[in-house]
MOPAC internal coordinates of N, CA, C and O (Angstrom, degrees):
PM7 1SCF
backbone

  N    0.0000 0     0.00 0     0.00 0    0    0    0
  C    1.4467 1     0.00 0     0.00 0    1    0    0
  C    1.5235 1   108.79 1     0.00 0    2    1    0
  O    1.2310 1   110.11 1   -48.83 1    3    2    1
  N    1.0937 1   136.18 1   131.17 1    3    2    1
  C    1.1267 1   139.71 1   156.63 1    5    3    2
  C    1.9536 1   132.35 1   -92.73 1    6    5    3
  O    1.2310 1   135.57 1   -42.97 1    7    6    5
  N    1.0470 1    87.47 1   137.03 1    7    6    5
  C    1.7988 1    96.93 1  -159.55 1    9    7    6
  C    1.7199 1   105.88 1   -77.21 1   10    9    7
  O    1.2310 1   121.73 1   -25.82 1   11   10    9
  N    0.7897 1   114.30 1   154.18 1   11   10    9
  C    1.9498 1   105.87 1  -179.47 1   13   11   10
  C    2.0459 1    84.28 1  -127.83 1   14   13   11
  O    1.2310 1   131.81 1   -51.65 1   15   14   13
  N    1.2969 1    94.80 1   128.35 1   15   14   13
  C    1.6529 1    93.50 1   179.14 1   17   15   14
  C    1.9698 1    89.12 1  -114.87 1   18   17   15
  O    1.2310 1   122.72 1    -0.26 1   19   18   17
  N    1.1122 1   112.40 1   179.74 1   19   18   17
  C    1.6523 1   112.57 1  -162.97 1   21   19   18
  C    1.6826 1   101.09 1   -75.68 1   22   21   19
  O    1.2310 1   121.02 1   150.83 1   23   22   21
  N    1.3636 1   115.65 1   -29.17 1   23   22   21
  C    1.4318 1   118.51 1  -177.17 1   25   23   22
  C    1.3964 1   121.02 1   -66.56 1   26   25   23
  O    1.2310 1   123.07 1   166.63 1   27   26   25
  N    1.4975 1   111.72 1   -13.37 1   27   26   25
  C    1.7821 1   137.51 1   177.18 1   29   27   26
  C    1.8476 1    88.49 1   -76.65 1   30   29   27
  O    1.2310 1   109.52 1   132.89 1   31   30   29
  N    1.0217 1   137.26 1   -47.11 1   31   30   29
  C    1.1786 1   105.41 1  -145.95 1   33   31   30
  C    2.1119 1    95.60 1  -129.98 1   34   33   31
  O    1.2310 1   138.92 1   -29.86 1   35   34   33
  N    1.5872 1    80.92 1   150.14 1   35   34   33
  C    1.5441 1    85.47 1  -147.73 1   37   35   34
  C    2.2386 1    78.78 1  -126.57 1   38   37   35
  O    1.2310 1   124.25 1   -17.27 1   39   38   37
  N    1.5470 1   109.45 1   162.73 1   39   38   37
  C    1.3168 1   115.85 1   155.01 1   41   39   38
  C    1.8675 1    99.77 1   -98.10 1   42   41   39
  O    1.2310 1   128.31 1   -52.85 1   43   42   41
  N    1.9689 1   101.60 1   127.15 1   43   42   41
  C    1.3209 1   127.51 1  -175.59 1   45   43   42
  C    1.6139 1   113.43 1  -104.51 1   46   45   43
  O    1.2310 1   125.08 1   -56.41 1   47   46   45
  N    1.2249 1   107.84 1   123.59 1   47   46   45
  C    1.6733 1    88.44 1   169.80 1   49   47   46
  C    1.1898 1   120.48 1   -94.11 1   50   49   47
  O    1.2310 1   104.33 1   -17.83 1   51   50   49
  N    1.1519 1   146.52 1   162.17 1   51   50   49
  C    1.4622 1   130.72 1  -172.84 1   53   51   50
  C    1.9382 1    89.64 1  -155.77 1   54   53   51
  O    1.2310 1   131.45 1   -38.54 1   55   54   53
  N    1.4641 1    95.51 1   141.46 1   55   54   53
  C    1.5937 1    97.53 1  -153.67 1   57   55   54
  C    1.7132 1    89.45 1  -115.65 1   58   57   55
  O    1.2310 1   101.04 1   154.29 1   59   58   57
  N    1.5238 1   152.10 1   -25.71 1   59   58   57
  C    1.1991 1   132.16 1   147.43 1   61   59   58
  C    1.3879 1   125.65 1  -106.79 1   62   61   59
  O    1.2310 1   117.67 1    18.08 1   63   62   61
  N    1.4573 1   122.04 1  -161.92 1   63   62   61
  C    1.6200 1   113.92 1   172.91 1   65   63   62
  C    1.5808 1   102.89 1   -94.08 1   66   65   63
  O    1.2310 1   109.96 1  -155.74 1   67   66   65
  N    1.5780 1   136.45 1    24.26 1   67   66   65
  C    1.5616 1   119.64 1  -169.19 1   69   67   66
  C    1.6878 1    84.68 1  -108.25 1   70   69   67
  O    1.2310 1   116.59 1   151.64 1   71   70   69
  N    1.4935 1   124.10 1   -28.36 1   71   70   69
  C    1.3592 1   154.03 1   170.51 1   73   71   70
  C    1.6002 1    95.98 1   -40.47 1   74   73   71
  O    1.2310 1   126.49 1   100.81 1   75   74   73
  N    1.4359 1   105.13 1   -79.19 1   75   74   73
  C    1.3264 1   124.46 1  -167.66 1   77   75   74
  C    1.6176 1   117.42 1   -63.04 1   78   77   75
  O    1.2310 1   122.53 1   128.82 1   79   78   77
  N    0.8687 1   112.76 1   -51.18 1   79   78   77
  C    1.6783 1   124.83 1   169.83 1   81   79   78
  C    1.7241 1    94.88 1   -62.45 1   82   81   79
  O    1.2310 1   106.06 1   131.36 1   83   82   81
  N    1.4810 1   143.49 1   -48.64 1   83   82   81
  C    1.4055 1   118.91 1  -156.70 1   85   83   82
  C    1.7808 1    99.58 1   -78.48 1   86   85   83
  O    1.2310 1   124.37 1   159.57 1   87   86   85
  N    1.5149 1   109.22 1   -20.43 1   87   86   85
  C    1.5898 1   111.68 1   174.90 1   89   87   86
  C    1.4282 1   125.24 1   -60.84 1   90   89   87
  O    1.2310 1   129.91 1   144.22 1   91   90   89
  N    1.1087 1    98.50 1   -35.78 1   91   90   89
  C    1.8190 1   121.46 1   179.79 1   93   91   90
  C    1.0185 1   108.55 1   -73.10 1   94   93   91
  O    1.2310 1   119.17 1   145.19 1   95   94   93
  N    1.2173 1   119.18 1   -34.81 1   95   94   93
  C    2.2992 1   126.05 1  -177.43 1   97   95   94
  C    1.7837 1    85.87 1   -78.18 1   98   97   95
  O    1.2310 1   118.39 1   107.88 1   99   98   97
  N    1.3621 1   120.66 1   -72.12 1   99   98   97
  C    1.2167 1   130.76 1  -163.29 1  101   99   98
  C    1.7923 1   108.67 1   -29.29 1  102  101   99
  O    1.2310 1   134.21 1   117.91 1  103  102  101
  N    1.6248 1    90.12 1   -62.09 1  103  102  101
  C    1.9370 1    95.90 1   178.75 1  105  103  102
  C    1.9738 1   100.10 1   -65.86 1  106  105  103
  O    1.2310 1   112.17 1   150.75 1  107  106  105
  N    1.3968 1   132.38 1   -29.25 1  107  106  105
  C    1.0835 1   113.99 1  -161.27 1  109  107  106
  C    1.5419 1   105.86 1   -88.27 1  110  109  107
  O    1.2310 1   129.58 1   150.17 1  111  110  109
  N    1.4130 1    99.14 1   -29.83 1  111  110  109
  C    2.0978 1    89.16 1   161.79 1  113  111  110
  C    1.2194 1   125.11 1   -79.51 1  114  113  111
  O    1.2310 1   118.13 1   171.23 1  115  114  113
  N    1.5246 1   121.17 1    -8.77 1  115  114  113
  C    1.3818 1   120.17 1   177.72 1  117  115  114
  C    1.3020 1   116.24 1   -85.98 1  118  117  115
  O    1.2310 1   118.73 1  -174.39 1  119  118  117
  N    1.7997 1   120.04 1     5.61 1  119  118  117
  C    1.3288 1   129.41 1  -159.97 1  121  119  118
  C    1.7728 1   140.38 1    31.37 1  122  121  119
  O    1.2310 1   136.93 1  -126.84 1  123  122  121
  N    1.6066 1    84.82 1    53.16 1  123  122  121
  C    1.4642 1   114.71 1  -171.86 1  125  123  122
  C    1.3178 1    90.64 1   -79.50 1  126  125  123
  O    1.2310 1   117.73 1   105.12 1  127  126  125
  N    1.9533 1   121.92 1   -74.88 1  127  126  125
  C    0.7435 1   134.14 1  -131.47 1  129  127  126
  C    1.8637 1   107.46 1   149.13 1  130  129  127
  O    1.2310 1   129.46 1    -8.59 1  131  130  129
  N    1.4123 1    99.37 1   171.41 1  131  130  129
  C    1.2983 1    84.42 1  -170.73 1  133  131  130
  C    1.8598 1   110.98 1  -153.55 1  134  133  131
  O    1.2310 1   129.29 1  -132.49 1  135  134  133
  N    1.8602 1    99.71 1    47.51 1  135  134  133
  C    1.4861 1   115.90 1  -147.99 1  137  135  134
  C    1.7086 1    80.67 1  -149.55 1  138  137  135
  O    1.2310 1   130.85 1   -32.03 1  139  138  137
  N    1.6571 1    96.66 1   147.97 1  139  138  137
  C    1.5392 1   118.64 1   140.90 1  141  139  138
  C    1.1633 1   113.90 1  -166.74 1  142  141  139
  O    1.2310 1   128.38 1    -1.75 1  143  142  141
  N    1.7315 1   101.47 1   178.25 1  143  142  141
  C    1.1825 1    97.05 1  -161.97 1  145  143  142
  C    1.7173 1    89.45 1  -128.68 1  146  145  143
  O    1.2310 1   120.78 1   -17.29 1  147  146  145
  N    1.4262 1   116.11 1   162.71 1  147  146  145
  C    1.5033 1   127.89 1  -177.43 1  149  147  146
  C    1.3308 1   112.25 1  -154.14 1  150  149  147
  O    1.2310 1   122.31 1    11.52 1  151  150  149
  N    1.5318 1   113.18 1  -168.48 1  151  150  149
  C    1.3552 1   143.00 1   110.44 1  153  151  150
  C    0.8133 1   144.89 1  -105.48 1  154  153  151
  O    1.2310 1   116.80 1   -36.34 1  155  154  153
  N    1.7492 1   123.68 1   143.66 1  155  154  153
  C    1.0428 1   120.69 1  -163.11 1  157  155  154
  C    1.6628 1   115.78 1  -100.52 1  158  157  155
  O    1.2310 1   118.80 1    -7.69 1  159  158  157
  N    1.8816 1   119.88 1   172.31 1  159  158  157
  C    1.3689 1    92.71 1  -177.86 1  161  159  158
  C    1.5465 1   118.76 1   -64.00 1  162  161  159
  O    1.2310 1   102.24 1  -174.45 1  163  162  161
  N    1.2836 1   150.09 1     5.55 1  163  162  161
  C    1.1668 1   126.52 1   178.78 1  165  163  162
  C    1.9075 1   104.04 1   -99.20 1  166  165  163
  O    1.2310 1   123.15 1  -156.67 1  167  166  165
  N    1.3096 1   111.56 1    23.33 1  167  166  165
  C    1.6599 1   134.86 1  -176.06 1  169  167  166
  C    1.5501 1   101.99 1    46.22 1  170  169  167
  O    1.2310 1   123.08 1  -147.34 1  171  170  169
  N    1.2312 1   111.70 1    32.66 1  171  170  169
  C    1.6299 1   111.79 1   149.19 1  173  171  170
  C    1.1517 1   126.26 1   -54.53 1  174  173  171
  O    1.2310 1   106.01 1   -43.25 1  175  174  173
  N    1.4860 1   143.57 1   136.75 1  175  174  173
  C    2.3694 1   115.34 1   166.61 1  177  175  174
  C    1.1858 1    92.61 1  -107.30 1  178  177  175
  O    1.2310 1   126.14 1   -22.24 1  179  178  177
  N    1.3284 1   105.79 1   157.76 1  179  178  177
  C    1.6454 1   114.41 1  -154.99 1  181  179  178
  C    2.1206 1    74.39 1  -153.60 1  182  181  179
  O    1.2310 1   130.68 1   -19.69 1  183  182  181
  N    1.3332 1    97.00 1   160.31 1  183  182  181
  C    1.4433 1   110.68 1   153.10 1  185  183  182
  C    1.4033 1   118.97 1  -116.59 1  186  185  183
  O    1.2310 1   115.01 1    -7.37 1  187  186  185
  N    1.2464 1   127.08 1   172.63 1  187  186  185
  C    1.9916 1   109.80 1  -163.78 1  189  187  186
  C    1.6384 1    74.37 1  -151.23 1  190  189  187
  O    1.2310 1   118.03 1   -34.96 1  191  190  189
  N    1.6111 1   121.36 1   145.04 1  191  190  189
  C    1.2848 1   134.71 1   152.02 1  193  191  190
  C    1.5259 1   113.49 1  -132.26 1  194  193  191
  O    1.2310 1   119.00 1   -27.08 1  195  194  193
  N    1.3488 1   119.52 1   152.92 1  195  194  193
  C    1.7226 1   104.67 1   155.21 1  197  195  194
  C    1.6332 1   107.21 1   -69.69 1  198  197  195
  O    1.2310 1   129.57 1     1.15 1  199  198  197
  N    1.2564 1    99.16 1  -178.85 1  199  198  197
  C    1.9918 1   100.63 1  -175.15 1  201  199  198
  C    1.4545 1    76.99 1  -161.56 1  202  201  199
  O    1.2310 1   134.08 1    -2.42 1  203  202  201
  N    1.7394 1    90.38 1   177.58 1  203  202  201
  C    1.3746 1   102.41 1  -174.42 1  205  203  202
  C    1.6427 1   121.73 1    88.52 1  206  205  203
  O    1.2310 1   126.99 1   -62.87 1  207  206  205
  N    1.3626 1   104.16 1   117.13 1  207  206  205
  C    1.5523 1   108.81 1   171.98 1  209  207  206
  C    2.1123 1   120.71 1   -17.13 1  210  209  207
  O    1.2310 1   131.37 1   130.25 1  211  210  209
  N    1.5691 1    95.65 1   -49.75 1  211  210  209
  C    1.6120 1   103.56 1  -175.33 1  213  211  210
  C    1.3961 1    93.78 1   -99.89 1  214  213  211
  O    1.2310 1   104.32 1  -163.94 1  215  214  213
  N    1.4768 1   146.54 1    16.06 1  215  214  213
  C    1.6042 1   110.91 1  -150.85 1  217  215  214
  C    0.9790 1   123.77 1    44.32 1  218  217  215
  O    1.2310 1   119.75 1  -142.62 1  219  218  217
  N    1.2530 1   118.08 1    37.38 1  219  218  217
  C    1.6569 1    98.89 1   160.72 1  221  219  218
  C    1.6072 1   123.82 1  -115.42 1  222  221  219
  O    1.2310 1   118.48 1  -157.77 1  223  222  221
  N    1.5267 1   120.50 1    22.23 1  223  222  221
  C    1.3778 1   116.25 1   134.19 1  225  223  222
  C    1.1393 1   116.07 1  -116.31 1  226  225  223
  O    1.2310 1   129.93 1    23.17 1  227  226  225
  N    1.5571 1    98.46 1  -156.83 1  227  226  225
  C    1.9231 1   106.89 1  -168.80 1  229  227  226
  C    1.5505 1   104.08 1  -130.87 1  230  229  227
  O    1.2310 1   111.52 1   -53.48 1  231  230  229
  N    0.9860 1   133.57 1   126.52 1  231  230  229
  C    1.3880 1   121.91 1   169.81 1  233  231  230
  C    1.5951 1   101.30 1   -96.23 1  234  233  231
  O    1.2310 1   122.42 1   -11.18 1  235  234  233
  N    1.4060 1   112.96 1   168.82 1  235  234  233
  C    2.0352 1   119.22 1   175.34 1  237  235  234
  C    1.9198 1    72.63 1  -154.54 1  238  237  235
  O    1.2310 1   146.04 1   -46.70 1  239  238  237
  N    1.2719 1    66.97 1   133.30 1  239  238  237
  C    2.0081 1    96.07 1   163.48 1  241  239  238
  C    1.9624 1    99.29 1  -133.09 1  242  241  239
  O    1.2310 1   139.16 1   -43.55 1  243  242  241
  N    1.2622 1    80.45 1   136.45 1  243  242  241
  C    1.7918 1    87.29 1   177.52 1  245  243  242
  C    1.2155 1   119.55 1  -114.15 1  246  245  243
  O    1.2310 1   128.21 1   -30.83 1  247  246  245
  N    1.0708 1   101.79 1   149.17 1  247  246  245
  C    1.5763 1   108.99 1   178.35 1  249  247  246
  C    1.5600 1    98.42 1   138.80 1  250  249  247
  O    1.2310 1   119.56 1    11.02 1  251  250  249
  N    1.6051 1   118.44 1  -168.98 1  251  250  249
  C    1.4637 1   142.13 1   144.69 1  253  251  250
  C    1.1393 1   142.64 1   -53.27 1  254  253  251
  O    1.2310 1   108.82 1  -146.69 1  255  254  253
  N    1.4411 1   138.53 1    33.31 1  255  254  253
  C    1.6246 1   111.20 1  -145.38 1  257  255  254
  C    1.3211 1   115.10 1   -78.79 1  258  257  255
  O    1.2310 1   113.15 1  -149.50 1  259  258  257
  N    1.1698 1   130.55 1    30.50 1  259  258  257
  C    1.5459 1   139.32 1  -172.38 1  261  259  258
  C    1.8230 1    85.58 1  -115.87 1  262  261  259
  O    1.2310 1   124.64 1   148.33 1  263  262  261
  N    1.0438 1   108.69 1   -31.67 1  263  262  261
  C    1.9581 1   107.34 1  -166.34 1  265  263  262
  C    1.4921 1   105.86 1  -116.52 1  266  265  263
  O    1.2310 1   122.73 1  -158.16 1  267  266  265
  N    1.4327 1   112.37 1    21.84 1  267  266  265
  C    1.8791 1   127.04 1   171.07 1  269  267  266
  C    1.4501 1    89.03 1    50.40 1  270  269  267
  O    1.2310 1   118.42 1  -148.66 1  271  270  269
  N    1.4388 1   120.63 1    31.34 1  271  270  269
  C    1.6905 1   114.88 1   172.14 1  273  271  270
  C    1.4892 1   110.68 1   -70.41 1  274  273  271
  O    1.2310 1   114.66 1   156.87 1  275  274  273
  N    1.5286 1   127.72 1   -23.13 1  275  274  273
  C    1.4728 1   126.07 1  -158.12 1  277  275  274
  C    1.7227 1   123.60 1   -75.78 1  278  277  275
  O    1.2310 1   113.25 1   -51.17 1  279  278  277
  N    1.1949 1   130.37 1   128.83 1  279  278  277
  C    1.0061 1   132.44 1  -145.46 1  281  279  278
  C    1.5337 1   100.26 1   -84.26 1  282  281  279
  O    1.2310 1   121.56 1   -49.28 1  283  282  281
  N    1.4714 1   114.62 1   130.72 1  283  282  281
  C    1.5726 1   114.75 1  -175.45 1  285  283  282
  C    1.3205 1   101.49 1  -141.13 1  286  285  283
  O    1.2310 1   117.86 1  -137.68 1  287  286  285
  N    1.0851 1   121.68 1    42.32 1  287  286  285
  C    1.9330 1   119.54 1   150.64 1  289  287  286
  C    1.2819 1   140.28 1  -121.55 1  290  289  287
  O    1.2310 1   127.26 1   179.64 1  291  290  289
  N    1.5809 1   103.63 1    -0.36 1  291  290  289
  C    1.5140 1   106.01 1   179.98 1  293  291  290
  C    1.6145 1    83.52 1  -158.63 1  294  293  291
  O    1.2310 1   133.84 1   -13.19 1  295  294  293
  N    1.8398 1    90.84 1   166.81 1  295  294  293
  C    1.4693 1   117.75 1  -173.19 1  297  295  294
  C    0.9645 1   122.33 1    68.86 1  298  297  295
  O    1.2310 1   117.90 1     2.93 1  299  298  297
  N    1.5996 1   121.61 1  -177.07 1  299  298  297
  C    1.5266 1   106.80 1  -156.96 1  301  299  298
  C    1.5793 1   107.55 1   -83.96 1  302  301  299
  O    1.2310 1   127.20 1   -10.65 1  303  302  301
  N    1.4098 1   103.76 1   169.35 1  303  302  301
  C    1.6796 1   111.44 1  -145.64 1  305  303  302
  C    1.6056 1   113.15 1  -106.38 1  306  305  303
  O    1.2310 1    98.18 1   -78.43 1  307  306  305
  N    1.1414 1   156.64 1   101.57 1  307  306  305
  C    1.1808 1   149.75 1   164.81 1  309  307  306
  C    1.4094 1   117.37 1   -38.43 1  310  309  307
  O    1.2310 1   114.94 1   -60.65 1  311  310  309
  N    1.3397 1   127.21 1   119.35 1  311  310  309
  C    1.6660 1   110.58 1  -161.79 1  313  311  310
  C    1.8381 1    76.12 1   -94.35 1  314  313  311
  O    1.2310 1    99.61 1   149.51 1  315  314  313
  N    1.1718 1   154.40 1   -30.49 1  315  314  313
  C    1.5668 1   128.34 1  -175.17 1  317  315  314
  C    1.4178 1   105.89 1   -61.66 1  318  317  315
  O    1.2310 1   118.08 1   134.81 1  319  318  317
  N    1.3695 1   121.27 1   -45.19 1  319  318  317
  C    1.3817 1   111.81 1  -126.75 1  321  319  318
  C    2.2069 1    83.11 1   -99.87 1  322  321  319
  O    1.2310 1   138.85 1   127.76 1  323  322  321
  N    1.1219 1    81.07 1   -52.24 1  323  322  321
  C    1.8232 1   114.31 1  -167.00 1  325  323  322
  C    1.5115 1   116.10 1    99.25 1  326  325  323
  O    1.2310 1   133.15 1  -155.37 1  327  326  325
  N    1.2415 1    92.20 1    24.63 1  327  326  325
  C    2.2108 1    88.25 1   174.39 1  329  327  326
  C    1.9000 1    98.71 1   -88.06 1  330  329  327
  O    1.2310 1   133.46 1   -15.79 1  331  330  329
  N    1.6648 1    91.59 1   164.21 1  331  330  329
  C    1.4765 1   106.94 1   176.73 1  333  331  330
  C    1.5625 1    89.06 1  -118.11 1  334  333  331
  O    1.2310 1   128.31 1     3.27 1  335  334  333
  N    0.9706 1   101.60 1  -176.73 1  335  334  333
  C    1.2521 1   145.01 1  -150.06 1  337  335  334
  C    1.4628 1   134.31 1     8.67 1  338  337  335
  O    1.2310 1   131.16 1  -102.74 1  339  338  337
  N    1.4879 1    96.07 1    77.26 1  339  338  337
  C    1.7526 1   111.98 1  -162.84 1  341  339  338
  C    1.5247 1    86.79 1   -76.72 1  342  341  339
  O    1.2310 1   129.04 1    -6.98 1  343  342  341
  N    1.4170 1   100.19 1   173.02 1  343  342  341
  C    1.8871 1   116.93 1  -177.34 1  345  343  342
  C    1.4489 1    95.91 1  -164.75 1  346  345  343
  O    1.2310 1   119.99 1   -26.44 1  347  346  345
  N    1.3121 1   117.62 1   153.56 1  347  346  345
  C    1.4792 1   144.30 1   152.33 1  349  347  346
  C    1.1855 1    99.51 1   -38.02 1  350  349  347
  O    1.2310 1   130.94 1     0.80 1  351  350  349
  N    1.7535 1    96.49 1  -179.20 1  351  350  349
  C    1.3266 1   116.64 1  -134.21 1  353  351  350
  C    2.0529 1    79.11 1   -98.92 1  354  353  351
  O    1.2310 1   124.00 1   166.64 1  355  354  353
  N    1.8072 1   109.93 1   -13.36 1  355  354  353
  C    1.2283 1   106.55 1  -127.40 1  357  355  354
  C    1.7939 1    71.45 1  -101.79 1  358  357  355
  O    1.2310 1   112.68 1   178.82 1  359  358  357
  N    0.9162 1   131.43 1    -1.18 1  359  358  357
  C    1.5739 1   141.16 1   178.80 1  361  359  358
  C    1.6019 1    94.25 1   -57.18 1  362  361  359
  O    1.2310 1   106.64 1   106.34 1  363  362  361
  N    1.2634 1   142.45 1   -73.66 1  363  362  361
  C    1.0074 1   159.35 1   169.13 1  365  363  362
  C    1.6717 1   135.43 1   -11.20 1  366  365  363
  O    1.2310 1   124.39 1  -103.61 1  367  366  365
  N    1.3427 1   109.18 1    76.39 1  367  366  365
  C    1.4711 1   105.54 1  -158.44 1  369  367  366
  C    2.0835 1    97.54 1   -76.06 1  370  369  367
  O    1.2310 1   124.96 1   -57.95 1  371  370  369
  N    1.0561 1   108.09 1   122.05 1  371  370  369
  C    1.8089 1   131.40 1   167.23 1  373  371  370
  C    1.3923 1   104.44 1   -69.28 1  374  373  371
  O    1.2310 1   115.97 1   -39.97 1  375  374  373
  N    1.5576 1   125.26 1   140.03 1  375  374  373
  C    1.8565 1   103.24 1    -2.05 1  377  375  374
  C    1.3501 1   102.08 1   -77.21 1  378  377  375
  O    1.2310 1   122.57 1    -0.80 1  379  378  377
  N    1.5287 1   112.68 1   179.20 1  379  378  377
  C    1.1789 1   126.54 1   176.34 1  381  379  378
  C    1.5684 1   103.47 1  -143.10 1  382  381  379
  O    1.2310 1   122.97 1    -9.41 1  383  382  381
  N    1.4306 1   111.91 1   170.59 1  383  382  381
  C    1.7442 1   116.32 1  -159.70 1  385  383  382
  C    1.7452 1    81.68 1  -124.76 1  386  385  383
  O    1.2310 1   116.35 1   -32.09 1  387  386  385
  N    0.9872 1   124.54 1   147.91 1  387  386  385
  C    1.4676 1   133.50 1   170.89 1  389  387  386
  C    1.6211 1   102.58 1  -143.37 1  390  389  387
  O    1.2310 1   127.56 1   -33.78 1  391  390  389
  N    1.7342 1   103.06 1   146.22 1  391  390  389
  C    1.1644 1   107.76 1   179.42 1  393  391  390
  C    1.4194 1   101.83 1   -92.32 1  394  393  391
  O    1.2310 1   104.58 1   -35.15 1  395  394  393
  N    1.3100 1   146.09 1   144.85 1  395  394  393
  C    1.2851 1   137.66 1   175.34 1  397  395  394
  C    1.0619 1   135.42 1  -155.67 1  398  397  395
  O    1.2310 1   104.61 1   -32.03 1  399  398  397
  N    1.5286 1   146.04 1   147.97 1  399  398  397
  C    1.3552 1   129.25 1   142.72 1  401  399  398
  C    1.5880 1   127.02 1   -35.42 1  402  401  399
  O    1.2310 1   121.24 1   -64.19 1  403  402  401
  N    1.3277 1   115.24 1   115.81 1  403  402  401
  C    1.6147 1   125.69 1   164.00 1  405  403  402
  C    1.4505 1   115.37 1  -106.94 1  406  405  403
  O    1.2310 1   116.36 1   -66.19 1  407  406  405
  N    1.5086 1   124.52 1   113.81 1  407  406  405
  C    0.7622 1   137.58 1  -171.99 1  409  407  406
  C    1.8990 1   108.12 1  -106.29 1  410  409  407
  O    1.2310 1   120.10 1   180.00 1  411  410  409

């Protein structure tokens, strides 16, 4: 298990999605994890994970989930979480600020 102490984790900007996707592999082979959370440039907060058996997509769910902001009545459905309306990676207007592990 690895410990995240407050000095590990920094706000990142990351200015496209080839940016954003190599960060997400980076923390998911380093067995951090394989999630963050931001804003994006239109100051939406969205959370971003890989998905998929291999990681090889990305889900973004929008909203708050610290402020029960996240939208759970329409679109397609997360059977863990139960939010709707997840989107690609490509939803995401750049730059964007992510909270994260820096290793």
């Amino acid at each position: 298990m690895t410990t995240t102490t407050p000095s590990d984790v920094r706000v990142v900007r990351i200015d496209d999605r080839d940016a954003l996707r190599a960060h997400l592999d980076s923390l998911n082979e380093a067995g951090i994890g394989c999630s963050a959370a931001g804003i994006a440039g239109n100051g939406k907060p969205f959370m971003i994970e890989l998905s998929g058996c291999y990681a090889e997509a990305e889900t973004v769910l929008w909203g708050d989930p610290w402020a029960s902001d996240v939208e759970h009545s329409s679109g397609v459905r997360c059977e863990e979480c139960g939010a709707h309306n997840l989107y690609g990676i490509d939803s995401l207007q750049f730059p964007i600020h992510i909270l994260t592990t820096v290793r």
